[in-house]
C-alpha positions as CSV (number, residue, x, y, z in Angstrom):
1,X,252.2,69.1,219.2
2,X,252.6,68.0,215.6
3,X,250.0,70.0,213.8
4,X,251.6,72.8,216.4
5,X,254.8,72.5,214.6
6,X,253.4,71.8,211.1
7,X,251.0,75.4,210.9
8,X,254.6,76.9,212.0
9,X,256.3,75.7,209.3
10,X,253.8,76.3,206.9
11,X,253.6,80.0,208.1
12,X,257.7,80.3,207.7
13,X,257.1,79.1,204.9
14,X,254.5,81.6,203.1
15,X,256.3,84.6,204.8
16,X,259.8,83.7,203.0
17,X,257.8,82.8,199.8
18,X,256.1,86.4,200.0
19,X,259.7,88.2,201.3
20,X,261.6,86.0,198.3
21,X,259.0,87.5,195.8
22,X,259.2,91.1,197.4
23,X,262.5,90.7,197.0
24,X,262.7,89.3,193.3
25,X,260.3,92.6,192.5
26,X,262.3,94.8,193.9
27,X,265.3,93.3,191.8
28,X,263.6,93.6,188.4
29,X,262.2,97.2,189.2
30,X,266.1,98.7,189.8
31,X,266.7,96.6,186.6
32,X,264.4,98.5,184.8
33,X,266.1,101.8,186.0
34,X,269.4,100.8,185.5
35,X,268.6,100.3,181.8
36,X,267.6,103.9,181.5
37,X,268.7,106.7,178.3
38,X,271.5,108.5,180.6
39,X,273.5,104.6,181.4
40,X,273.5,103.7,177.5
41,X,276.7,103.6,176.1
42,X,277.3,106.9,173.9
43,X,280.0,107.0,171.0
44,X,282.3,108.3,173.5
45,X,282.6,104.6,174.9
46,X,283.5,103.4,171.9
47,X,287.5,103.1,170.8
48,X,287.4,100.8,167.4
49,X,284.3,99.0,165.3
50,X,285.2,95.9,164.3
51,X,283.5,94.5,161.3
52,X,283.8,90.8,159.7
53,X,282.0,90.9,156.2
54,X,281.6,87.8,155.4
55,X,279.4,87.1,158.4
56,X,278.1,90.4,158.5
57,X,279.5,91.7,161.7
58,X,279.9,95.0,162.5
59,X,280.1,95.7,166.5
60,X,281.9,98.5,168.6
61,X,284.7,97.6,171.3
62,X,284.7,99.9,174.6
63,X,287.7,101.2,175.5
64,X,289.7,98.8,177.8
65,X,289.2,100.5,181.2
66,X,285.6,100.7,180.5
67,X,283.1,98.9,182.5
68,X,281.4,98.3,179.3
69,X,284.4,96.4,177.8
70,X,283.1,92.7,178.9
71,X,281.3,89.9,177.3
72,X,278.3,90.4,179.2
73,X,278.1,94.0,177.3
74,X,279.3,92.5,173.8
75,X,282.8,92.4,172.6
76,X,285.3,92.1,175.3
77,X,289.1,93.8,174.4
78,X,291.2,91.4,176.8
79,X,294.3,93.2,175.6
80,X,295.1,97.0,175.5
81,X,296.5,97.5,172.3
82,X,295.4,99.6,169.4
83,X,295.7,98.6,165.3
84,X,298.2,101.7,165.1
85,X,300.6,99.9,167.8
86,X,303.0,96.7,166.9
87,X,301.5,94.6,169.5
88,X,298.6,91.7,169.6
89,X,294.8,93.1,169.8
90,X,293.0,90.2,171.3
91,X,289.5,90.7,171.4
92,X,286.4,87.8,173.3
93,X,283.2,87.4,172.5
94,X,280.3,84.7,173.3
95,X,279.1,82.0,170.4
96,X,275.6,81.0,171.7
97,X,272.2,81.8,171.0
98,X,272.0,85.1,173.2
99,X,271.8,88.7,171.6
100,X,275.4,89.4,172.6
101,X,276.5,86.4,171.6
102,X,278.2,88.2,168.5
103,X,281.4,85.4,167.7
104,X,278.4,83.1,167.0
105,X,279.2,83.0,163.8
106,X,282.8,82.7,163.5
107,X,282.9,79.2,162.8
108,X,282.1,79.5,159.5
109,X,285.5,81.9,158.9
110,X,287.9,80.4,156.3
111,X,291.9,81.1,156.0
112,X,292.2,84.5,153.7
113,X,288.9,86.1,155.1
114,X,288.8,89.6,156.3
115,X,288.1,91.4,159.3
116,X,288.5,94.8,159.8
117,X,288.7,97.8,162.4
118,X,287.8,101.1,161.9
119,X,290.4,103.1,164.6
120,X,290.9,107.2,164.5
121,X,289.0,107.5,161.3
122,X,291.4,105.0,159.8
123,X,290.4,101.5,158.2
124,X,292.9,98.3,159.2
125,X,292.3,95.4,157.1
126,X,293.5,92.1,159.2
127,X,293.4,89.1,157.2
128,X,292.9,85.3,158.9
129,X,295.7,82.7,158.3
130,X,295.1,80.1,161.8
131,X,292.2,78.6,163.5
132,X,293.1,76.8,166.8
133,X,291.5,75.1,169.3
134,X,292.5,75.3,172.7
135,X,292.0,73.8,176.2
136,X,289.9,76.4,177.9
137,X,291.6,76.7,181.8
138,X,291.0,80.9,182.1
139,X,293.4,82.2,179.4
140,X,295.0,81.3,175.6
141,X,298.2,80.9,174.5
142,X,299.3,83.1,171.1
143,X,302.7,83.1,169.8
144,X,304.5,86.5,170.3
145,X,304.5,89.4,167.5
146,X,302.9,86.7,165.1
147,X,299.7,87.9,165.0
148,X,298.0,91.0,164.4
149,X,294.5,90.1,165.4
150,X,293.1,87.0,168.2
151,X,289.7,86.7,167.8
152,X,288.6,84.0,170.7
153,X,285.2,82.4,171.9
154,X,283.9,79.5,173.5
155,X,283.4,76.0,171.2
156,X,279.7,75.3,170.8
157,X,280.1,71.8,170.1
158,X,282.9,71.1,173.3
159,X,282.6,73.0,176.7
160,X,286.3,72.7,177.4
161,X,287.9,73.6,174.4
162,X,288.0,77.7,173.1
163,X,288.4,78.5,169.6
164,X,291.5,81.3,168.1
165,X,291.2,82.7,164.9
166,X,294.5,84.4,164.4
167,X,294.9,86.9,161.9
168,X,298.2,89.5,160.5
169,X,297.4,93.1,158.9
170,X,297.5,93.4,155.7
């Protein structure tokens, strides 16, 4: 009765190892479509470039009711405001080691450096005067019409803590 039960479980368990890899094939082959020419974003996604010199960024934002406006696509607009409006433009990004990952580098950002967006054919120079640190719990908190520009990603060296570089226009 024993060896009965054990050659049934072994043979539930090669059938779900072969469905599980069926499956896991099937997954990487609509992948692969997905990432076809006619779903790449076009210039027509893009509303703004934003471009940091001094750590040689230079990255488009999506418009805001784009699905490509997220940080698994790049830059991530979390508010919807423009550089030609009096409001805040707060923009995420991820810091680690992936090839999205494109605030990786903001850490080494000192008060009076530049970032810019290019908006309507026009340049807006922002220029950074705060770096805070923040709890991370889902959202940040930025004083009202003080700032121009939020720049925000995760900490590398502390999981619950998210860095703000705050910036005016110039």
């Amino acid at each position: 009765m024993k060896k009965k039960i054990l050659f049934i479980l072994i043979f539930i368990i090669i059938v779900s190892f072969f469905s599980f890899e069926k499956s896991i094939v099937t997954k990487i082959i609509s992948v692969s479509q997905d990432q076809s020419h006619h779903n790449l974003p076009s210039n027509n996604d893009v509303e703004y470039t934003l471009e940091i010199p001094k750590i040689n960024l230079n990255k488009p934002c999506y418009f805001y009711s784009s699905k490509l406006n997220t940080v698994d696509k790049g830059l991530e607009q979390i508010s919807n405001c423009k550089p030609n409006e009096n409001c805040t433009i707060v923009i995420a990004s991820h810091s680690g080691n992936s090839n999205i990952s494109y605030f990786k580098n903001l850490e080494l950002l000192s008060i009076n450096d530049q970032a810019i967006i290019y908006f309507n054919q026009k340049k807006y120079l922002y220029l950074l005067k705060k770096i805070t640190f923040q709890e991370k719990i889902g959202f940040i908190t930025i004083p009202k019409n003080t700032y121009d520009l939020v720049l925000t990603t995760c900490n590398k060296d502390n999981e619950n803590l998210q860095n703000i570089y705050l910036f005016t226009k110039l």
